[in-house]
DRENPA-3360 file (N, C-alpha, C; in nm, 2 decimals, always signed):
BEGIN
1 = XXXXXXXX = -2.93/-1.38/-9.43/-2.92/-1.24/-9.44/-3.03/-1.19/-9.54 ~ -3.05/-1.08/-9.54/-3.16/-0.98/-9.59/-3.13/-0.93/-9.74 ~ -3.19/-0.98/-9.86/-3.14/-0.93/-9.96/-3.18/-0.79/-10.01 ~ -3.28/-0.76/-9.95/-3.30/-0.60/-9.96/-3.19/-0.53/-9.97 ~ -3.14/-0.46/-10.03/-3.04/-0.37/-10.04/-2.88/-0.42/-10.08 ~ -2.86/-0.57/-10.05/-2.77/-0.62/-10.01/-2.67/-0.64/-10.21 ~ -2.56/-0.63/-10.19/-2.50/-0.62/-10.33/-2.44/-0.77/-10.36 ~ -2.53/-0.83/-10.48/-2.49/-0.96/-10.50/-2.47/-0.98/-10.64;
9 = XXXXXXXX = -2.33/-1.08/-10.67/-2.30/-1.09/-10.75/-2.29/-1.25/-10.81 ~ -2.40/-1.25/-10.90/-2.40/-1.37/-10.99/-2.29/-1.43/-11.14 ~ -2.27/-1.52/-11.10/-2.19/-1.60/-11.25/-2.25/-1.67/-11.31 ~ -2.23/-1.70/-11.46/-2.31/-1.76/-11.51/-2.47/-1.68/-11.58 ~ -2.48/-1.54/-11.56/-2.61/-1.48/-11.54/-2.69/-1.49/-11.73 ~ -2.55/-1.48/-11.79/-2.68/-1.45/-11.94/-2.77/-1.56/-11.97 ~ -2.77/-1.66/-11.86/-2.89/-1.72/-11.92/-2.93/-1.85/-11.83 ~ -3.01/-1.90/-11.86/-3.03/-2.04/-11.73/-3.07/-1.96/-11.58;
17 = XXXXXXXX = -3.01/-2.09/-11.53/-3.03/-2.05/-11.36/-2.96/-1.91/-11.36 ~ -2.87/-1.86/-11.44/-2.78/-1.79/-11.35/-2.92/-1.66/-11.40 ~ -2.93/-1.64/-11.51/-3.02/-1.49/-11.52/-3.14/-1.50/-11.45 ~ -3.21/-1.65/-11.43/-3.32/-1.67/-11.33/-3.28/-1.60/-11.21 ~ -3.16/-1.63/-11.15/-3.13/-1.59/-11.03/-3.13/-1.47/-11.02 ~ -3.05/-1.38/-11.08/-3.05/-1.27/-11.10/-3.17/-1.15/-11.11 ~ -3.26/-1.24/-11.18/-3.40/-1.16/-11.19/-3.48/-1.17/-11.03 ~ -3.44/-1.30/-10.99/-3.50/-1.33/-10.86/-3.43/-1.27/-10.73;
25 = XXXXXXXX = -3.30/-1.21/-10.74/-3.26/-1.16/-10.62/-3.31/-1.03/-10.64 ~ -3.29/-0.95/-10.73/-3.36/-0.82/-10.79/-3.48/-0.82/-10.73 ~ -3.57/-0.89/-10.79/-3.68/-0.87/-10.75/-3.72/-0.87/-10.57 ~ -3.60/-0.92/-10.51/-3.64/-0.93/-10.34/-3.55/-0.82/-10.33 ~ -3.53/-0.70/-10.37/-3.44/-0.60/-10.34/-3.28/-0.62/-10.38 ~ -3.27/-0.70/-10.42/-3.08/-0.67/-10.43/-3.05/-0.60/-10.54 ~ -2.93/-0.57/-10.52/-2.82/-0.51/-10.61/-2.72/-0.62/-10.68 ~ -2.78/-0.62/-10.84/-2.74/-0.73/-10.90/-2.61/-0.74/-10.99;
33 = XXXXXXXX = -2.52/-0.79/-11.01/-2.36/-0.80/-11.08/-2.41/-0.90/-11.16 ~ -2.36/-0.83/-11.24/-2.41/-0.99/-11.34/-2.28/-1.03/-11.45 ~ -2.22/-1.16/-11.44/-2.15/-1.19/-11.51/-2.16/-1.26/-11.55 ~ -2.13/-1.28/-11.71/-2.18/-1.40/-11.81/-2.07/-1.37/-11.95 ~ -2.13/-1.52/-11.99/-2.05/-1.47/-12.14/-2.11/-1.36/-12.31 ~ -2.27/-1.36/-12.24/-2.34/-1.32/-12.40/-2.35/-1.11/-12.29 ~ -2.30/-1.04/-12.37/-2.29/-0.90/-12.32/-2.40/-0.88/-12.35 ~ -2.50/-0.86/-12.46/-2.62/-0.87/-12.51/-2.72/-0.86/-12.42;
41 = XXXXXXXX = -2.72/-1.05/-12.37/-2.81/-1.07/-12.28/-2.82/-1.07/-12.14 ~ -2.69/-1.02/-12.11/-2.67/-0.97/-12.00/-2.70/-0.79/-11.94 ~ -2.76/-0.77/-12.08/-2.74/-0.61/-12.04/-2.94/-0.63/-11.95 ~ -2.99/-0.70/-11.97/-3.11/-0.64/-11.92/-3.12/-0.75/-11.78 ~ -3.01/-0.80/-11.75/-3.02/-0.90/-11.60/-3.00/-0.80/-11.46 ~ -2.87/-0.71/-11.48/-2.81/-0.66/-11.39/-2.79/-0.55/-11.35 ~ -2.75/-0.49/-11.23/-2.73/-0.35/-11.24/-2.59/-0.29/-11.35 ~ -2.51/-0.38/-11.35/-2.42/-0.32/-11.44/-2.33/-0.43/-11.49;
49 = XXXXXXXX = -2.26/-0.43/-11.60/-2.19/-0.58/-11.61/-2.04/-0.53/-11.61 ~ -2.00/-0.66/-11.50/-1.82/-0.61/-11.49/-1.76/-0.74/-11.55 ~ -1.66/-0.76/-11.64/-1.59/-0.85/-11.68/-1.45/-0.80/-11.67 ~ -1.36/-0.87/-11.61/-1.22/-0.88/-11.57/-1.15/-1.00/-11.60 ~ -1.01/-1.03/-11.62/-0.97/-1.13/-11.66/-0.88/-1.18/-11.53 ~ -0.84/-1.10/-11.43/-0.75/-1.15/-11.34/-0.92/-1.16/-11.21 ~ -0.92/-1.22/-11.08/-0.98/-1.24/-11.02/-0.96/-1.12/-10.89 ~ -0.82/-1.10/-10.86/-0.77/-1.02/-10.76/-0.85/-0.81/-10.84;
57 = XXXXXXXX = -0.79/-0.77/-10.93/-0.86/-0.69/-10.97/-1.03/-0.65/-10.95 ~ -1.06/-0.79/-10.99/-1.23/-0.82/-11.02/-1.27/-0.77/-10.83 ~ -1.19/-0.84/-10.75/-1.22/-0.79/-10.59/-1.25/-0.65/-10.53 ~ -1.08/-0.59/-10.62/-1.10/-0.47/-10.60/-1.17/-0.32/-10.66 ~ -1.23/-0.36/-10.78/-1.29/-0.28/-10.84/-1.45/-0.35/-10.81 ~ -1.49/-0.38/-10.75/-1.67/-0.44/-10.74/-1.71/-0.37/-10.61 ~ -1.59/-0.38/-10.47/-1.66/-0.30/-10.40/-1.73/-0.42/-10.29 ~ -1.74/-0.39/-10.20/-1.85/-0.49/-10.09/-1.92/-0.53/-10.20;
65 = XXXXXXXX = -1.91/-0.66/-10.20/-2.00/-0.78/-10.20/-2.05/-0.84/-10.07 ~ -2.19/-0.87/-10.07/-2.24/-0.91/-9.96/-2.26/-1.10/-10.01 ~ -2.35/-1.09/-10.15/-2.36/-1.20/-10.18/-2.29/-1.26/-10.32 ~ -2.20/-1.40/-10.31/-2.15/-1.41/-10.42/-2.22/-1.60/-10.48 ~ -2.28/-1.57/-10.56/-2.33/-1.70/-10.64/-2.27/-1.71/-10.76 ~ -2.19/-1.85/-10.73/-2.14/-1.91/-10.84/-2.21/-2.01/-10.89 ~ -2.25/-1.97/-11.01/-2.35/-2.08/-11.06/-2.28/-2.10/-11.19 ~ -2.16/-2.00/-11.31/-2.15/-2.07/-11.43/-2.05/-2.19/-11.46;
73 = XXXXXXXX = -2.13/-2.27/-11.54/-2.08/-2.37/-11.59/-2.07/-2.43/-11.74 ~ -2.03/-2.51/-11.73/-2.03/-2.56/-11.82/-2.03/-2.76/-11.86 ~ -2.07/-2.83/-11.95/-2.06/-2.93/-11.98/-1.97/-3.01/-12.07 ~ -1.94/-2.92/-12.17/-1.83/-2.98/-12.25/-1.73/-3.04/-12.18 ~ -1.68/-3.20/-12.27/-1.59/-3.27/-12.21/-1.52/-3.30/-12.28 ~ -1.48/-3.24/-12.42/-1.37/-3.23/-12.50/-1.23/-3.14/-12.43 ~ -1.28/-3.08/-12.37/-1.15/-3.04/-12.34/-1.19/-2.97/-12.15 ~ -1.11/-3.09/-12.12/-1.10/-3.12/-11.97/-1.08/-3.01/-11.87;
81 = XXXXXXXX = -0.94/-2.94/-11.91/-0.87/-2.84/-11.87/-0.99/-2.73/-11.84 ~ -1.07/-2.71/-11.92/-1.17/-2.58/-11.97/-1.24/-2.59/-11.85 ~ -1.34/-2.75/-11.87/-1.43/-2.80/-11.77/-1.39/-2.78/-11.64 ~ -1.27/-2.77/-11.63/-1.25/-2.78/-11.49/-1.20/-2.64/-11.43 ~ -1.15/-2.57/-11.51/-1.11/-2.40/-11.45/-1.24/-2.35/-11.46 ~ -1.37/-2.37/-11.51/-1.48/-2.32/-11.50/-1.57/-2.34/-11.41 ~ -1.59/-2.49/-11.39/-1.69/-2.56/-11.28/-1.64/-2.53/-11.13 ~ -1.47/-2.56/-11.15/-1.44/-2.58/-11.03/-1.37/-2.46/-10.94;
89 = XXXXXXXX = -1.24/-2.45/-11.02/-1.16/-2.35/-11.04/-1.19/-2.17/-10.99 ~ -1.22/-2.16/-11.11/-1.32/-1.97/-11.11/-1.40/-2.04/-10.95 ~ -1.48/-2.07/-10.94/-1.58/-2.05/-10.83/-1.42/-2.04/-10.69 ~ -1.37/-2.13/-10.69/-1.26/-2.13/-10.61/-1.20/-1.98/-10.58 ~ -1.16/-1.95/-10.68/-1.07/-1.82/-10.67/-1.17/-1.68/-10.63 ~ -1.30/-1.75/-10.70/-1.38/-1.57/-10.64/-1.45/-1.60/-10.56 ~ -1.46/-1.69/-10.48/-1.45/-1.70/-10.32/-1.37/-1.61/-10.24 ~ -1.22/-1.68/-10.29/-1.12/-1.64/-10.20/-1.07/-1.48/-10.22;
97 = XXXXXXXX = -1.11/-1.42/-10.32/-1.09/-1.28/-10.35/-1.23/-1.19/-10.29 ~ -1.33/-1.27/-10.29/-1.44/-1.18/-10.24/-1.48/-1.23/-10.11 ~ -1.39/-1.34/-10.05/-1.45/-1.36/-9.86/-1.38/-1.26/-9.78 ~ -1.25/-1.20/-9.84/-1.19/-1.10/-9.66/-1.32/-1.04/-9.65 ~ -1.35/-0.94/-9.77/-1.41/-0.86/-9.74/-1.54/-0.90/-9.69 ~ -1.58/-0.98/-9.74/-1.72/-1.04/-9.61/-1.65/-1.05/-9.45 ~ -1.58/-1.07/-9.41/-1.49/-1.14/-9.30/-1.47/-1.05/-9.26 ~ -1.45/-0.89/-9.30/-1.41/-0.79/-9.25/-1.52/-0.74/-9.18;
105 = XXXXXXXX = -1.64/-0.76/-9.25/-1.77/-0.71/-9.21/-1.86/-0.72/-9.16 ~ -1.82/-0.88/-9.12/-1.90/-0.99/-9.04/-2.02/-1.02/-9.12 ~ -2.00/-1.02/-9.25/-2.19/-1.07/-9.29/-2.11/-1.08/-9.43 ~ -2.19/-1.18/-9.48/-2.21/-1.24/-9.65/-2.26/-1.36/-9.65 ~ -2.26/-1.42/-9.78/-2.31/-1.56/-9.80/-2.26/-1.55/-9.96 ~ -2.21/-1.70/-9.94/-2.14/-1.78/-10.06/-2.24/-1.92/-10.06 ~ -2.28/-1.88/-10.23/-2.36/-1.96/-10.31/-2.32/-2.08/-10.39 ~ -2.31/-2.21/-10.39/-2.24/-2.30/-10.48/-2.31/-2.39/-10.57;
113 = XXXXXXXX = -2.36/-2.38/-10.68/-2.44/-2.41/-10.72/-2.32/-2.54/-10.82 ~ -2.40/-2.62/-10.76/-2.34/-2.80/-10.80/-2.44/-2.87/-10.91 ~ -2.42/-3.00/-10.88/-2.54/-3.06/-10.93/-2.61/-3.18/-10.86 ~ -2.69/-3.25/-10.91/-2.69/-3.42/-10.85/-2.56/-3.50/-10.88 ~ -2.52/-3.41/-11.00/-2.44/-3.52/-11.07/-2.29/-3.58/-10.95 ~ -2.30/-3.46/-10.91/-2.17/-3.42/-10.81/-2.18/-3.58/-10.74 ~ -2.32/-3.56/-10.65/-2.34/-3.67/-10.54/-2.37/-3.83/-10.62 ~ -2.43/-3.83/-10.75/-2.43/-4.02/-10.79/-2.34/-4.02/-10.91;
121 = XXXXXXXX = -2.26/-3.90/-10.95/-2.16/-3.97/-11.09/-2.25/-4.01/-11.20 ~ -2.32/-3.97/-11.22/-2.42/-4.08/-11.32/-2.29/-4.11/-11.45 ~ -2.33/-4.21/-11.56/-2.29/-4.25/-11.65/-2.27/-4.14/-11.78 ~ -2.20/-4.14/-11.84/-2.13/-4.04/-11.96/-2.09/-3.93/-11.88 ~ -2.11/-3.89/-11.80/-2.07/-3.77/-11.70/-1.96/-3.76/-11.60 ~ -1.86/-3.81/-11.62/-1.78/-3.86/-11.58/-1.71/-3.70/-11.55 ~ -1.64/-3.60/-11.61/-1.56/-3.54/-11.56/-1.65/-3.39/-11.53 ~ -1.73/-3.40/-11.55/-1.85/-3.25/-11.53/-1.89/-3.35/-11.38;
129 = XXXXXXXX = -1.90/-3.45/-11.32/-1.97/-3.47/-11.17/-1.84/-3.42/-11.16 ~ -1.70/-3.44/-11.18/-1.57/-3.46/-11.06/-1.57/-3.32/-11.05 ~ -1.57/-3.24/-11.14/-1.63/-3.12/-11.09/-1.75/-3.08/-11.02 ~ -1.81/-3.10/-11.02/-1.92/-3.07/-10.94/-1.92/-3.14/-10.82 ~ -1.87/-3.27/-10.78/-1.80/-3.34/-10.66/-1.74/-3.21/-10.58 ~ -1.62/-3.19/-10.64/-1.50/-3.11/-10.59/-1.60/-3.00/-10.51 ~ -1.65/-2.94/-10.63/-1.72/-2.83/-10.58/-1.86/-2.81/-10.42 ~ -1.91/-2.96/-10.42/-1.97/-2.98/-10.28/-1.85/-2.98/-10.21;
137 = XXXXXXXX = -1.75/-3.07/-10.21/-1.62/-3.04/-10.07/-1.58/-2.93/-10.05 ~ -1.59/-2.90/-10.15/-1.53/-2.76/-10.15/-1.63/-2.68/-10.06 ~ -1.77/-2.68/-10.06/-1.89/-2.61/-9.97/-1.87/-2.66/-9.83 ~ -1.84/-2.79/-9.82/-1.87/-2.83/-9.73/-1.74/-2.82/-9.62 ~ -1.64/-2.80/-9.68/-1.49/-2.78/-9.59/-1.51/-2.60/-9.53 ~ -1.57/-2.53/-9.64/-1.57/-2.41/-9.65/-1.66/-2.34/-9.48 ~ -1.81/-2.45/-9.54/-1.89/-2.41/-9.40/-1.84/-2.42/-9.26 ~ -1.77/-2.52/-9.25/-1.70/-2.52/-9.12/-1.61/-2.46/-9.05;
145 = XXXXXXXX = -1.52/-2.40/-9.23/-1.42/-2.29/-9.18/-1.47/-2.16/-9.14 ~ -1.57/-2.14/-9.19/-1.65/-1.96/-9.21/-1.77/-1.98/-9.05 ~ -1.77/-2.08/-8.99/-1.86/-2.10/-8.86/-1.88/-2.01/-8.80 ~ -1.94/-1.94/-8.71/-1.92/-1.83/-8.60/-1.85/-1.68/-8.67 ~ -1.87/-1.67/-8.81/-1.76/-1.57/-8.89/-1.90/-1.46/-8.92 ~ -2.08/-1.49/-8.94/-2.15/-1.46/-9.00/-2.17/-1.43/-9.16 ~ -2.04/-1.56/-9.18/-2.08/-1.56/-9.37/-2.10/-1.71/-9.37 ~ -2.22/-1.74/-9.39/-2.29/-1.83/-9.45/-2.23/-1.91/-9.61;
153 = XXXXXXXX = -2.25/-2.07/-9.63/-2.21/-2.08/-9.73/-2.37/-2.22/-9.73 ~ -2.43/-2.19/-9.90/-2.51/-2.29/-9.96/-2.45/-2.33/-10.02 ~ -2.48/-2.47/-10.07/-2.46/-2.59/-10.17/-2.63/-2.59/-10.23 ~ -2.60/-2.57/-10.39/-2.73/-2.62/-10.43/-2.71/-2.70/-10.54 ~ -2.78/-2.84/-10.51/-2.77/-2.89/-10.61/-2.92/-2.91/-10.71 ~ -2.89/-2.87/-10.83/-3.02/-2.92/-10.90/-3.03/-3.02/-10.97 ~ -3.12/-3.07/-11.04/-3.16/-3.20/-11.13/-3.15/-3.12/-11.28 ~ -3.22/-3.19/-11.36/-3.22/-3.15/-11.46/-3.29/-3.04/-11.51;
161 = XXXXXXXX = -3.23/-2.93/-11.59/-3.33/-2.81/-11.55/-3.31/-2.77/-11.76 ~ -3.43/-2.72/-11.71/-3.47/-2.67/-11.88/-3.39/-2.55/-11.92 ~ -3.25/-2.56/-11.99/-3.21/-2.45/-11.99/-3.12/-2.50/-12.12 ~ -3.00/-2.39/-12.18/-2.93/-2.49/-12.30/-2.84/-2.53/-12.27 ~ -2.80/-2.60/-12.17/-2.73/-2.68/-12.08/-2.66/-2.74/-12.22 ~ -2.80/-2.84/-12.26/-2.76/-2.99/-12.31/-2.73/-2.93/-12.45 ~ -2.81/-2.86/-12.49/-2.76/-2.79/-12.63/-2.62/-2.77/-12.68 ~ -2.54/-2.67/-12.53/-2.41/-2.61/-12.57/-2.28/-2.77/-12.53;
169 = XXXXXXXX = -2.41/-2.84/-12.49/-2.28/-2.98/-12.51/-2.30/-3.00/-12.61 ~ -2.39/-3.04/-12.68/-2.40/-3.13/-12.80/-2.46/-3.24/-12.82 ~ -2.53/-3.28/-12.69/-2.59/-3.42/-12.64/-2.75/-3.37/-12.58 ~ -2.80/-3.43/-12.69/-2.95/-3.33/-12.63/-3.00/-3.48/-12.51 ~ -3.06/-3.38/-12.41/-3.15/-3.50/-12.28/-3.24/-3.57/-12.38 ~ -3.25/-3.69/-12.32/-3.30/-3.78/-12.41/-3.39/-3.89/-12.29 ~ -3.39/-3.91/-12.19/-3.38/-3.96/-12.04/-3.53/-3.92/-12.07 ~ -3.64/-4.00/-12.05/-3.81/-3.95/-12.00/-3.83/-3.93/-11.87;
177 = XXXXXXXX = -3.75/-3.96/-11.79/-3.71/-3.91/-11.63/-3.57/-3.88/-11.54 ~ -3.58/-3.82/-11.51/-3.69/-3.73/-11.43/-3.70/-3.61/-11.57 ~ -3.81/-3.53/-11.57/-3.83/-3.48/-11.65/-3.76/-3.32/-11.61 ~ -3.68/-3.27/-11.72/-3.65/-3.11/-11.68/-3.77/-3.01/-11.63 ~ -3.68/-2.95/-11.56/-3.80/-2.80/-11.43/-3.73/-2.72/-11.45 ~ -3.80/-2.57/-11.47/-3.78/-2.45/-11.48/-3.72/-2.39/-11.44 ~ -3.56/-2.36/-11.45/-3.45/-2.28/-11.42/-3.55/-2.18/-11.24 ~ -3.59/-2.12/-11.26/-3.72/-2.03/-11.21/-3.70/-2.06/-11.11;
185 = XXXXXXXX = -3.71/-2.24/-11.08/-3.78/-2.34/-10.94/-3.65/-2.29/-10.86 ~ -3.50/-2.33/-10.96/-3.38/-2.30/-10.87/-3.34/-2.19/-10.83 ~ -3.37/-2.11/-10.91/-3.36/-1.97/-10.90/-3.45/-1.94/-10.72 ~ -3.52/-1.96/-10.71/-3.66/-1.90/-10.58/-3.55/-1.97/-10.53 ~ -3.53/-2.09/-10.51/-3.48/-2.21/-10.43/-3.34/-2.11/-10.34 ~ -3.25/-2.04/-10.46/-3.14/-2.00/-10.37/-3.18/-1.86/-10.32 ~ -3.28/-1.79/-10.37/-3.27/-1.67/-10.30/-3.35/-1.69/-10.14 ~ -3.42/-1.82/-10.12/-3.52/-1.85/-10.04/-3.34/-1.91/-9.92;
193 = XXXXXXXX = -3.28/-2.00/-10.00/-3.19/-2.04/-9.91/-3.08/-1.92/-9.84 ~ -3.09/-1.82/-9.89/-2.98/-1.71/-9.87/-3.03/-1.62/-9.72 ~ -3.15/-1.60/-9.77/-3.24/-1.50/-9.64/-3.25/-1.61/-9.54 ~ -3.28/-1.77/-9.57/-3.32/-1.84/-9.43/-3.14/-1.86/-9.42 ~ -3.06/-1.85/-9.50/-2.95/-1.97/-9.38/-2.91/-2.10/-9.41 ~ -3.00/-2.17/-9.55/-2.98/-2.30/-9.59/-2.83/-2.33/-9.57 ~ -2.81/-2.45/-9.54/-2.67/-2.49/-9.59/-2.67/-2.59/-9.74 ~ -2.77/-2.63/-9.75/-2.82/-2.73/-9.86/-2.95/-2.75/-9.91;
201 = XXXXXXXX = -2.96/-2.77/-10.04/-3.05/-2.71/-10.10/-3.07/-2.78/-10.21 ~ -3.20/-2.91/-10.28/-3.18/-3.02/-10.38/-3.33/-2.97/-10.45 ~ -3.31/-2.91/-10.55/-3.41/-2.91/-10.63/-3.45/-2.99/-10.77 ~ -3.57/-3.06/-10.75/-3.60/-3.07/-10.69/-3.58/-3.11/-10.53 ~ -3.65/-3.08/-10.45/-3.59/-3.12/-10.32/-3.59/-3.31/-10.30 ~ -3.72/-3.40/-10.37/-3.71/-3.54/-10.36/-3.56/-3.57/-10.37 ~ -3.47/-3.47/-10.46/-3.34/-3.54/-10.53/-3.23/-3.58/-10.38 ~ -3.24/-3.52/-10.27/-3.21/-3.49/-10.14/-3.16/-3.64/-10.08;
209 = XXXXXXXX = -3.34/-3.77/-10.11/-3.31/-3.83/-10.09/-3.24/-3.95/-10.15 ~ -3.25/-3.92/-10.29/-3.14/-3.97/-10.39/-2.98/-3.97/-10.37 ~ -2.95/-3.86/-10.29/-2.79/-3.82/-10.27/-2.77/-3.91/-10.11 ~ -2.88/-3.91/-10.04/-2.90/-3.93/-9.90/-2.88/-4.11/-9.93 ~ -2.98/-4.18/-10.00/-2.93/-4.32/-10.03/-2.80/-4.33/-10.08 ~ -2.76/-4.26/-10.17/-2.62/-4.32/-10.18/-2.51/-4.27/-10.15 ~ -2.53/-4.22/-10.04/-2.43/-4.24/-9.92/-2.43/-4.34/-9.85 ~ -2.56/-4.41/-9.78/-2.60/-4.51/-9.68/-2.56/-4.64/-9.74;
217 = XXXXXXXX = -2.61/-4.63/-9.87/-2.59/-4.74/-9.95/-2.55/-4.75/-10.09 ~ -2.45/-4.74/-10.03/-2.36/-4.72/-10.19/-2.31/-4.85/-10.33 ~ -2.32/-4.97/-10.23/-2.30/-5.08/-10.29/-2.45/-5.11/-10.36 ~ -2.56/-5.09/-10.28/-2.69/-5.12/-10.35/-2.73/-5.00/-10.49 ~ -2.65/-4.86/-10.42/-2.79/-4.78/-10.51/-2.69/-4.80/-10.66 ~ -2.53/-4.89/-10.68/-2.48/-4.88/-10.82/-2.53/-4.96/-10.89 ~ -2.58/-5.10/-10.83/-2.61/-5.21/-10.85/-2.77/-5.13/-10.91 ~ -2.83/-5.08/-10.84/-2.98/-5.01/-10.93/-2.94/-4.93/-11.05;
225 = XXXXX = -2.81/-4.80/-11.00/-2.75/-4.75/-11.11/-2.73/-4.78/-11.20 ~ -2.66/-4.89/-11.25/-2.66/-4.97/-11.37/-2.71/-5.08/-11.37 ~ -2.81/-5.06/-11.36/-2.95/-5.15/-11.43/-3.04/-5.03/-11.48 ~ -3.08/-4.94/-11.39/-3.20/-4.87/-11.42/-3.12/-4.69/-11.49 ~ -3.02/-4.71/-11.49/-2.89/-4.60/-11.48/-2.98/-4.47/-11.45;
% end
């Protein structure tokens, strides 16, 4: 679909991918929602910022949504419960409060922004992949149900991206590879997948075949996993 004009509502927006995004659908014409946690830095992302605490309200006071990108998250893994109503949860619910109205209208697109982590589990990451796991089934059950409906659903997963991801965990990246890429790259990446249609979307894109081996080979690529982790 055509973001010209089209009214799209981002999570996650005060900062990272999600404000990248937001600057980047703007700039291809849309009409930007921006929700985040810093009011501050959200005031110069979007056309207006709505914050609601119930999800069903949030539906009906926004109005047609055409595009909805769930991209906020989080990392902390002290407290599980959190990790998981945020990564997994919220994206869940404001799907399901903002799809009739796509359904009604025959057009939208639903954005899921996951990680790699989702597809290899890597090590210390244990309950932020199972979220982000969930959250690809969750894209991928979704696309099949929405087929023939004209609402579109992406999966994007990114790599490591320069943002203060690792800061607001507490665990700074320390890894000399793959090296962090500019919030920016992902940002183009989903506004580029919305207008064509993507169903999936690995930025960098090499990471594609990283998720693609270990599916095929899953006994070999853990065996490299912990050796090379």
């Amino acid at each position: 679909m055509k973001l010209a004009g089209a009214v799209c509502l981002v999570t996650g927006a005060s900062s990272g991918i999600g404000r990248a995004t937001a600057a980047a659908l703007t700039a291809r014409g849309a009409r930007v929602i921006a929700l985040g946690r810093d009011a501050e830095r959200l005031a110069g992302v979007g056309e207006r910022q709505v914050v609601h605490d119930l999800v069903e309200p949030l539906a009906e006071d926004l109005g047609p949504v055409d595009v909805l990108v769930n991209n906020a998250g989080i990392g902390e893994t002290d407290d599980v419960q959190r990790l998981v109503a945020v990564n997994l949860v919220a994206p869940i619910l404001l799907t399901r409060a903002l799809l009739p109205g796509m359904l009604e209208r025959g057009r939208g697109h639903v954005v899921n922004v996951a990680s790699i982590a989702g597809f290899v589990g890597p090590r210390g990451e244990a309950v932020y992949a199972a979220t982000k796991g969930g959250l690809i089934a969750f894209s991928e059950s979704l696309r099949y149900e929405l087929r023939g409906t004209g609402v579109g659903v992406t999966l994007v997963a990114p790599g490591v991206i320069a943002t203060e991801f690792f800061e607001r965990r507490g665990t700074p990246y320390a890894r000399r590879w793959p090296r962090p890429i500019a919030a920016e790259r992902v940002a183009e990446a989903i506004a580029d997948a919305i207008e064509r249609g993507r169903d999936e979307v690995f930025v960098p894109a090499w990471l594609g075949a990283v998720a693609r081996f270990r599916g095929l080979a899953p006994g070999l690529f853990r065996l490299l996993a912990a050796r090379f982790g």
